[in-house]
C-alpha angles and dihedrals in degrees: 000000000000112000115250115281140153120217123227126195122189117141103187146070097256089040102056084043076056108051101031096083091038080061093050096051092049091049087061102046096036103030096171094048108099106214114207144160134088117346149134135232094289089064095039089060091059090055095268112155110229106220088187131011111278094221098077100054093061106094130119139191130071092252089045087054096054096053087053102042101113084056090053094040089055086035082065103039089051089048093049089045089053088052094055081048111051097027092221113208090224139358122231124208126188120196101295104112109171091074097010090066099059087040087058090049092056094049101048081056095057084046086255111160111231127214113204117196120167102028119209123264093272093152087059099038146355113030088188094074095057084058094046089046086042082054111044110017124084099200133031122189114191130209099200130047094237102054094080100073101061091061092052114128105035141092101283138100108232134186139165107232106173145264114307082210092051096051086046088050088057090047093054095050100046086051102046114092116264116284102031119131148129111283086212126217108005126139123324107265111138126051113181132205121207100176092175144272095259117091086222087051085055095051095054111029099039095069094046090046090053095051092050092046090054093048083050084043100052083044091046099022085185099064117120115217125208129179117211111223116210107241079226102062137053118276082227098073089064109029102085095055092042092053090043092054094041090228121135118257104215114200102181128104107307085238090056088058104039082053088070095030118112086183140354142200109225133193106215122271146072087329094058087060083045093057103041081058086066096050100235116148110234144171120239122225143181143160134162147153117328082232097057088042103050090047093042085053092059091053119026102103095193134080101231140055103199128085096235096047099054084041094068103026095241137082101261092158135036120254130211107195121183116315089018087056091095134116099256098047093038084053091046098052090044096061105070092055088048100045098036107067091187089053090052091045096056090038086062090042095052088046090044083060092062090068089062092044085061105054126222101268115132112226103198081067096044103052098035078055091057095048087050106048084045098049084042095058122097108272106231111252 
């Protein structure tokens, strides 16, 4: 008989960040349960056991899939196979749906319970996945307070449990001395640049970063200017430009950064919702294949791109979307906010207000909790 174990799936960056506090906390409350699966660093460092390695999972884009398909496709078959093998008690998917939707399905067919955290963006794109998580998942824990609603009426138990940015804010600030704290809207000094997590969002979004930062740097000859590496990716991949460009690659935590930032450029994504945390007013920025775009524009059903954005329901930041995702235009939209201190002071009041839009629950409680509550449970006989 297999020893008890849960399975946990996340194939990014964010992901593994995500999941790795949720493993700790079932390791402490369920000791004798493995847990295995796809996972980083993050997740390895809480006892996960890796079954392939996590880099190659980490592509985006419609046009970057495809090129890899026969990897995911394997990826799949050898995740399925280690199901049948080590009989998991639940699987655990976090965000990823590209794989993460065919392994819940394997698993609803073996009577698998299956834990969903991060949902996809159903509210943006693709209706048809809040009805395939309301099938087949037994539990859904939401990240924002308005996602529950669109899985209303199946099968699954759904609950919004909080921001995992926001519990690891707290964290952060229970755990900093006495005293410290953001000054708040000064001069501008620190200009940022958070060019992705994917080694294709690099690629593309570095170099137009950098030419923006050197137009804001010939018009404020005093800005310092700072690139944040991905833990996850090789410090190559950013160092000429940053050389060439005579701008710091700091290779340190994002929140470490964005605690000494006064703006940021931001490629959208999680980091976006980090920064804006922070309060640190940014620029959002995104650019990808014309394939991707031109299919993305026929089915994104919200105005807006960035995290915050959507978050509030206004547009708080500027966003630079494909072929305004250039330095000029990235620079341009970055100098009022500069110039301007009561802009930037009501930029970093309107971002202060999302904290309060996400609640204080911590999700790593809340969804260990889940797991737990659904591994403890009679097995039917």
């Amino acid at each position: 008989m297999a020893p008890p174990s849960v399975m946990f799936v996340a194939g990014d960056v964010s992901g593994d960040q995500h999941a790795a506090p949720i493993i700790a906390r079932l390791r402490a409350t369920h000791p004798s349960v493995a847990c295995f699966g796809i996972g980083g660093s993050a997740m390895r460092s809480q006892g996960f056991a890796p079954l392939m390695p996590f880099e190659a999972f980490n592509k985006m884009g419609l046009w970057e899939v495809l090129l890899h398909l026969p990897f995911f496709l394997a990826a799949k078959k050898r995740l399925i196979d280690a199901m049948d093998e080590a009989k998991p008690l639940a699987l655990v998917c976090v965000d990823y749906p590209g794989l993460n939707i065919p392994l819940m399905k394997a698993a609803h067919a073996r009577k698998i319970p299956v834990v969903w955290y991060i949902v996809p963006q159903v509210w943006a794109w693709k209706k048809k996945r809040a009805e395939l998580l309301g099938k087949y998942a037994s539990f859904i824990g939401t990240v924002f307070p308005f996602e529950t609603d669109f899985f209303k009426g199946y099968n699954a138990r759904v609950s919004f449990v909080g921001h995992p940015l926001v519990e690891a804010l707290r964290q952060r600030q229970a755990a900093a001395a006495p005293g410290e704290s953001n000054t708040g809207p000064g001069p501008a000094r620190s200009l940022s640049l958070i060019p992705g997590s994917r080694r294709q969002e690099v690629i593309a979004m570095l170099p137009v970063m950098i030419d923006a930062a050197m137009l804001l740097r010939k018009r404020y000859p005093s800005l310092r200017v700072s690139v944040s590496r991905c833990a996850g990716l090789p410090p190559e991949l950013y160092q000429q430009s940053c050389e060439q460009a005579d701008v710091e690659l700091f290779e340190g935590p994002l929140c470490d950064l964005l605690g000494r930032s006064d703006f940021a450029f931001v490629t959208s994504g999680t980091a976006t919702l980090e920064t804006a945390l922070a309060g640190v007013p940014m620029v959002i920025a995104y650019r990808t294949s014309a394939m991707t775009y031109w299919l993305l524009k026929r089915m994104i059903r919200v105005p807006y791109i960035g995290l915050p954005n959507i978050v509030a329901d206004e547009k708080i930041v500027p966003e630079c979307i494909q072929a305004h995702a250039n330095g000029k235009e990235l620079a341009a939209a970055m100098i009022p906010c500069i110039d301007s201190p009561e802009l930037r002071r009501a930029t970093v009041e309107k971002l202060s207000l999302l904290k309060g839009v996400l609640g204080g629950a911590m999700p790593s409680m809340e969804i260990s909790r889940a797991i737990g509550e659904i591994i403890s449970a009679p097995k039917p006989r």
